[in-house]
C-alpha positions in Angstrom: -166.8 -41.6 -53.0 -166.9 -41.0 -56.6 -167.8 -43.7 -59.2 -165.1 -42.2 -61.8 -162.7 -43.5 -59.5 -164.6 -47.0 -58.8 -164.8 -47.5 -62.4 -160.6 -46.6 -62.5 -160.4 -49.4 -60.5 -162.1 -51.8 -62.3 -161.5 -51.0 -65.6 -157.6 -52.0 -63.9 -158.8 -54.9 -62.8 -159.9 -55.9 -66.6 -156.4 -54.9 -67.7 -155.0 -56.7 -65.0 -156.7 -60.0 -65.8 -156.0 -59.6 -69.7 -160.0 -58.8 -70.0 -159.5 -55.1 -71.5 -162.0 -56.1 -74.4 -165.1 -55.9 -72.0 -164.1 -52.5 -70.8 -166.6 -50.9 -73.3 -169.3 -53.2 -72.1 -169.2 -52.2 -68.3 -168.4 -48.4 -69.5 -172.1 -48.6 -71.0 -173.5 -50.6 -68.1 -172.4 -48.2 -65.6 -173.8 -45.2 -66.5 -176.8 -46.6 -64.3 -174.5 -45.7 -61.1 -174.6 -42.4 -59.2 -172.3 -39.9 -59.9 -171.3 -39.8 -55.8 -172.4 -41.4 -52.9 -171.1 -43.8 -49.8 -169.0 -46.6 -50.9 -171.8 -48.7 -49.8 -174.4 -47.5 -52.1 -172.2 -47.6 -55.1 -171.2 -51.4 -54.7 -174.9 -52.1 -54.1 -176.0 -51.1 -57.1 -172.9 -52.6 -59.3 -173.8 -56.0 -58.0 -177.4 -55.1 -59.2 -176.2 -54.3 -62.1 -174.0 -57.5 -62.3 -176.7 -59.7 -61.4 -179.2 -58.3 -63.7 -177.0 -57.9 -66.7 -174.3 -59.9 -66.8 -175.7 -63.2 -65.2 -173.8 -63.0 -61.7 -175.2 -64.9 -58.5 -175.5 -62.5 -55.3 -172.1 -64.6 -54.3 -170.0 -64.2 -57.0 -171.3 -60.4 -57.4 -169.8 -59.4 -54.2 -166.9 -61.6 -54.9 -165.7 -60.0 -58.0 -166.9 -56.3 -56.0 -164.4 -57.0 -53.7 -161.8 -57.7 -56.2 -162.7 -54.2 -57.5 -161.4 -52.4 -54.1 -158.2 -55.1 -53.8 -156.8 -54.5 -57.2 -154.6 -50.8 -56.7 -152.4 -53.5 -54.3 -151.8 -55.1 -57.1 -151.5 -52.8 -60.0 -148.9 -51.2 -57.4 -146.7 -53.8 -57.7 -146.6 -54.4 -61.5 -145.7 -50.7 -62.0 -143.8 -49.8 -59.4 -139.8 -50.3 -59.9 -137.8 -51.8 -57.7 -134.5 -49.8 -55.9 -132.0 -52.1 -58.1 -134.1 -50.9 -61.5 -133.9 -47.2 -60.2 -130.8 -46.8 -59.0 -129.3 -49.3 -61.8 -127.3 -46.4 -64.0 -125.6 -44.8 -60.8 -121.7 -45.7 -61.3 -120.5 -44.1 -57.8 -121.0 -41.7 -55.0 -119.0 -38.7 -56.2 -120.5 -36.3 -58.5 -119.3 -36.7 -62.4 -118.2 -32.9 -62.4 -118.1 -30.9 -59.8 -117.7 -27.1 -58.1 -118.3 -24.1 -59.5 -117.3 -22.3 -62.6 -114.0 -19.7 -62.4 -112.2 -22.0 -59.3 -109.7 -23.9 -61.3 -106.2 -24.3 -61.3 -104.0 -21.0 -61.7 -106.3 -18.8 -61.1 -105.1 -16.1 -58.6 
């Protein structure tokens, strides 16, 4: 996995929570992270780097790592339209003009 897509996901999660302001913060703060690497090793070191830095326990570390990987449900939801908002300026089935050009009345 690659941490430019970890840190997608959390700087969503800051949005999501109304926290955009610390966005900057983590950006400097995780330039400590591989570039790739198993999902494992990149969530190790962001609690590290939680722990060490921002004051985290080892529980709440893994809590809020978790939350990381569970926000694109979320951020899903909020931008995602429903079928009545898509489909909400369709008056009726048939087609507002129709056939092709040179087919009209009168002409053969």
């Amino acid at each position: 996995m690659k941490t430019i897509r970890f840190k997608r996901r959390l700087f969503g999660l800051l949005e999501l929570n109304d926290r955009g302001d610390l966005i900057p913060l983590f950006s400097k703060k995780l330039k400590k992270l591989p570039r790739e690497g198993e999902k494992e090793v990149i969530l190790k070191k962001f609690e590290e780097i939680l722990m060490d830095d921002f004051g985290f326990s080892k529980s709440q570390s893994r809590i809020f790592s978790k939350n990381v990987y569970g926000v694109e449900k979320h951020r899903h939801k909020i931008k995602s339209k429903t079928l009545k908002e898509k489909f909400k300026n369709v008056k009726g089935s048939r087609p507002v003009q129709g056939g092709s050009p040179g087919l009209g009345k009168g002409k053969s």
